[in-house]
N, C-alpha and C positions, 0 to 999 in steps of 0.2 A: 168260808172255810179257807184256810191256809197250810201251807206247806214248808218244811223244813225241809233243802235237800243237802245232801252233801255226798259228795263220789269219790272214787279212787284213794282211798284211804293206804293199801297197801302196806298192811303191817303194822302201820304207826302210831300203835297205841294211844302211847301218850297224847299226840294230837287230838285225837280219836274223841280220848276223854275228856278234853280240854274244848274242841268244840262243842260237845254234846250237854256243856256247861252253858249254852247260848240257848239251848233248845227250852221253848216252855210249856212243853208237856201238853199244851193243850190245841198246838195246831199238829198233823202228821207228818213224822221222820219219815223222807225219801231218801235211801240210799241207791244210788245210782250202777250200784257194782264196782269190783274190783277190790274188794276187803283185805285179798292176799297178794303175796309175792314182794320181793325185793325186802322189804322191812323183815326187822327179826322178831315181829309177834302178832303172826297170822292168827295162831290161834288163838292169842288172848283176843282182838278182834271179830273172827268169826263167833265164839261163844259169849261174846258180851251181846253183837248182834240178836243173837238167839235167846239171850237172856231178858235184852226188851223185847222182843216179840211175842216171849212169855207173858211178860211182866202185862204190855199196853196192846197187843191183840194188833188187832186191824189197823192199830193208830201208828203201827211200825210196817213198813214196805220193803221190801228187800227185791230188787233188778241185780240181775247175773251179767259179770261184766265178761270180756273176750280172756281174763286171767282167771275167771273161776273153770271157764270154758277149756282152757289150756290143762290144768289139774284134774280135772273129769277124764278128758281125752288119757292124761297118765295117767290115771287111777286104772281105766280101761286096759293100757297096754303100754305098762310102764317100759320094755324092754325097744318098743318102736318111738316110744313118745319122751322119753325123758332127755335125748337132747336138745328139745324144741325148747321143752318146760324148765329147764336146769338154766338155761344162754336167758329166759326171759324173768329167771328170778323164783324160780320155784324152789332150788335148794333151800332158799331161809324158809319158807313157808314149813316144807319137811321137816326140817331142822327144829323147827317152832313146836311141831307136834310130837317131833320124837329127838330126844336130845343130843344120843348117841347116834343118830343117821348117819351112816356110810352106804357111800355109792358102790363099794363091792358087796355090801351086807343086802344088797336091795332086795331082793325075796325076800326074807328075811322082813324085814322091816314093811315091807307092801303088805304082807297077813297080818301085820302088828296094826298095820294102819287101817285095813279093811275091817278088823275085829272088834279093834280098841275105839276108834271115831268111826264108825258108823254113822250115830246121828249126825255129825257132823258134815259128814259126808253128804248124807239124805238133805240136810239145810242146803247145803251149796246148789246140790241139784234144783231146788226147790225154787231158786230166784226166779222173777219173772223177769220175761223178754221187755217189756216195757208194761209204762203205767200211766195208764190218758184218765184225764180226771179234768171236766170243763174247760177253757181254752186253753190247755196244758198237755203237753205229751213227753213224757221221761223217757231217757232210754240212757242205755249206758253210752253208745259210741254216736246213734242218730237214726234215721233213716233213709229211704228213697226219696228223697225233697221230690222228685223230677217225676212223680205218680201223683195222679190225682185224686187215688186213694191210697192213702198211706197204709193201710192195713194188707195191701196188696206187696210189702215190701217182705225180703227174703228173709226166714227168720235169725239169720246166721249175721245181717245187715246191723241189724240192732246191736249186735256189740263188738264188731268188728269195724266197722264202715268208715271210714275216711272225709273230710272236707267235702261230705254232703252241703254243711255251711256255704258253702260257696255260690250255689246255686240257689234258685227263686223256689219260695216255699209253697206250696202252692193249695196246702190244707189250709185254714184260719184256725191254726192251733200253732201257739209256741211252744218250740222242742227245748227243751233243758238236758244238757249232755257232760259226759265227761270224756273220758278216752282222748282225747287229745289235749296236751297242757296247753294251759289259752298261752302261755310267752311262743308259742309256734303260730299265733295268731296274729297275737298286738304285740308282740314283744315284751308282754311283762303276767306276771303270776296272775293278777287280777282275773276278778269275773270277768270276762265278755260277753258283751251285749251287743249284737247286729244293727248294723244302719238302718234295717227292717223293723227291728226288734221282734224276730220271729224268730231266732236262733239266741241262747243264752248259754255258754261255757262255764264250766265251772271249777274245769280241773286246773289246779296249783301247784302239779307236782313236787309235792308234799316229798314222796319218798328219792327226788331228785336236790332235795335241799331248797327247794319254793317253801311253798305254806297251803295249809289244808282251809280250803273254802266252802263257805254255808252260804246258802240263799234262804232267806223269809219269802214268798210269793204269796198271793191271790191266788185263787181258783180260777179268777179273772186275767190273769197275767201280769197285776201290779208288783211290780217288786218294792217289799215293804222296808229290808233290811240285809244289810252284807256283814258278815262276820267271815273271820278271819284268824287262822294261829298259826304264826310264823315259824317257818323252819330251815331258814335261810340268812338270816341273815341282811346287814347292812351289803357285804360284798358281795353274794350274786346279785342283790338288787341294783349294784352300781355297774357291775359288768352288763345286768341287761339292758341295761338305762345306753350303756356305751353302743352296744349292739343295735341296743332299737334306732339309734341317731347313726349307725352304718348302714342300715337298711332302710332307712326313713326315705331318703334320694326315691323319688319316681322311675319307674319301667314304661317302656309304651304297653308293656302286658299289665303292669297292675295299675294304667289309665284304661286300658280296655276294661278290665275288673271293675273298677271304681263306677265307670259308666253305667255298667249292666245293674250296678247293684241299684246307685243313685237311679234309676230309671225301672230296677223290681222285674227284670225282663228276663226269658229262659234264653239258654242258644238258640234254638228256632224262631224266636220272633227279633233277636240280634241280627240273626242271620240274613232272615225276610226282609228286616229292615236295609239292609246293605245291598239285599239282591246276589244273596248267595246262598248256597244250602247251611245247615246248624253243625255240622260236623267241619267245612274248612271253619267256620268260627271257634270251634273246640281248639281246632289243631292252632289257629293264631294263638289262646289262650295258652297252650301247652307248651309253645315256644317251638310245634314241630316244621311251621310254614316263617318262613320268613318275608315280611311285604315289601313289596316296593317302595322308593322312600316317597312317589306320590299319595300314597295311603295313609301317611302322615299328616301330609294340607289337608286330604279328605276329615281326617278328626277333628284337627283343628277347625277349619271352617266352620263343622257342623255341632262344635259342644265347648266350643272354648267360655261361652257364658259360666259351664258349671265347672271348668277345669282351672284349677289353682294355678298361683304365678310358675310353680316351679315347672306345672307340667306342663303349662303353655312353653317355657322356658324348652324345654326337651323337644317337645313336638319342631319349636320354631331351630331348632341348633340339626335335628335330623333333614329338614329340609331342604331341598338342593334350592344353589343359588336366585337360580331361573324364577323363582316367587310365581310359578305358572300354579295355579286352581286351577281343579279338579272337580269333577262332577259325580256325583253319590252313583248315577249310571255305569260311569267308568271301573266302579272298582272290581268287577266279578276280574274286566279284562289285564286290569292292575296284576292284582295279584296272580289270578290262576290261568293268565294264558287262556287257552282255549279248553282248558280243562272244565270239566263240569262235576 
């Protein structure tokens, strides 16, 4: 069994239809959520959705993303909710279903909306929070990586959640996500795929002038094929290309990152390992403790086999003169003082 996914569409028809010209009908369309906003044809998108779900039944899946979430919330109490929904791109969506939409006319137009799209309305609701199917688990935004049962995760987590990525997965299922454009990732549109390969990205921000991304998977987790339909262009491809080589330079934060990941380890057992608690490890990743600069030898000493020239470079330029090592015992008192 196979799977077709693709997420965060947000309006953009055209793409829309353009990727869905990859799909062959005979493995299942995962949409990941976020059908609407920013783009100017929400609703050509949400009733095409509904039109295959008509058409292929079960063999079309539909996940609610944190923007179908956003348009519920106004639907409910448009006179408290509509500046949250209006600032994240909800006017075009309105504008899509009603063509003369004014923001003074808004009563007005909320009975047009509640009367005339009903069904449409009832489809939005209707997305599921995610969708686990053999070593796979969808969701729009991710979940609680940091549980050991995932299902124990908030259900509001699934399409809101942030750089859960970041952290050790700790189900044996790969998460397929969108809600966050992978170029905030790797620095470029592309799918992402985890040093784990237990986390996979997929959103392109399409309606940011990127390109709209498809994955082919397994049920098993193989990834069989990436499709792709550009909506950006040669120039933000060379801007991100620029950016990703300003940002490429190593941090001693993201060699701390690089470790954790290269080694599949939570903060608690980072932490254990150093002889401190999981929360100052947080806070070095956060950038909220700043170390000593013997905490530096301490890395180096103990990881420079897996650490690139450039980061050995950095650790060795932070180091005081004195070239005095450091012992893995030492650093609770390195860093934290007497603090515990």
């Amino acid at each position: 069994m196979n799977f077709f996914v693709v997420s965060d569409i947000h309006g953009m028809y055209k793409q829309f239809e353009e990727i869905l010209s990859y799909w062959d009908k005979k493995s299942i369309l995962v949409i990941l959520g976020d059908l609407i906003d920013r783009g100017k044809q929400s609703y050509e998108v949400v009733r095409k959705v509904m039109d295959l779900q008509k058409q292929y039944g079960n063999q079309v899946i539909n996940l609610k993303g944190n923007h179908e979430d956003l348009f519920l919330k106004f639907i409910e109490n448009p006179t408290l909710e509509y500046g949250i929904y209006f600032r994240n791109g909800g006017l075009a969506t309105l504008k899509s279903f009603i063509n003369d939409f004014e923001v003074k006319e808004l009563s007005k137009h909320m009975d047009t909306l509640k009367i005339e799209y009903a069904q449409e309305i009832e489809f939005i609701k209707s997305g599921l929070s995610y969708y686990q199917v053999g070593n796979l688990l969808l969701t729009h935004a991710g979940f609680e990586s940091n549980l050991y049962n995932w299902q124990d995760t908030s259900p509001g987590e699934y399409i809101w959640i942030r750089d859960h990525y970041q952290y050790q997965n700790k189900t044996n299922l790969i998460n397929i996500f969108g809600h966050t454009p992978t170029y905030l990732i790797h620095g470029v549109d592309d799918i992402w795929v985890s040093p784990c390969h237990t986390y996979i990205g997929i959103d392109g921000a399409c309606a940011y002038g990127g390109q709209l991304n498809a994955l082919l998977i397994s049920v098993e987790g193989e990834i069989l094929q990436q499709f792709v339909v550009d909506n950006g262009g040669a120039e933000r491809k060379e801007k991100l290309k620029l950016l990703l080589e300003l940002n490429a330079k190593p941090t001693f934060i993201s060699i701390l990152q690089n470790i954790q990941q290269k080694y599949n380890r939570t903060d608690q057992e980072m932490g254990k390992y150093f002889g401190f608690h999981e929360r100052q490890w947080r806070y070095l990743l956060e950038g909220k403790i700043v170390p000593r600069k013997e905490f530096y030898s301490i890395i180096y000493n103990t990881f420079s086999e897996i650490l690139t020239e450039e980061e050995r470079s950095l650790l060795m330029h932070e180091l005081n003169d004195s070239g005095k090592e450091w012992s893995v015992e030492d650093i609770e008192k390195l860093l934290f003082g007497d603090e515990k």
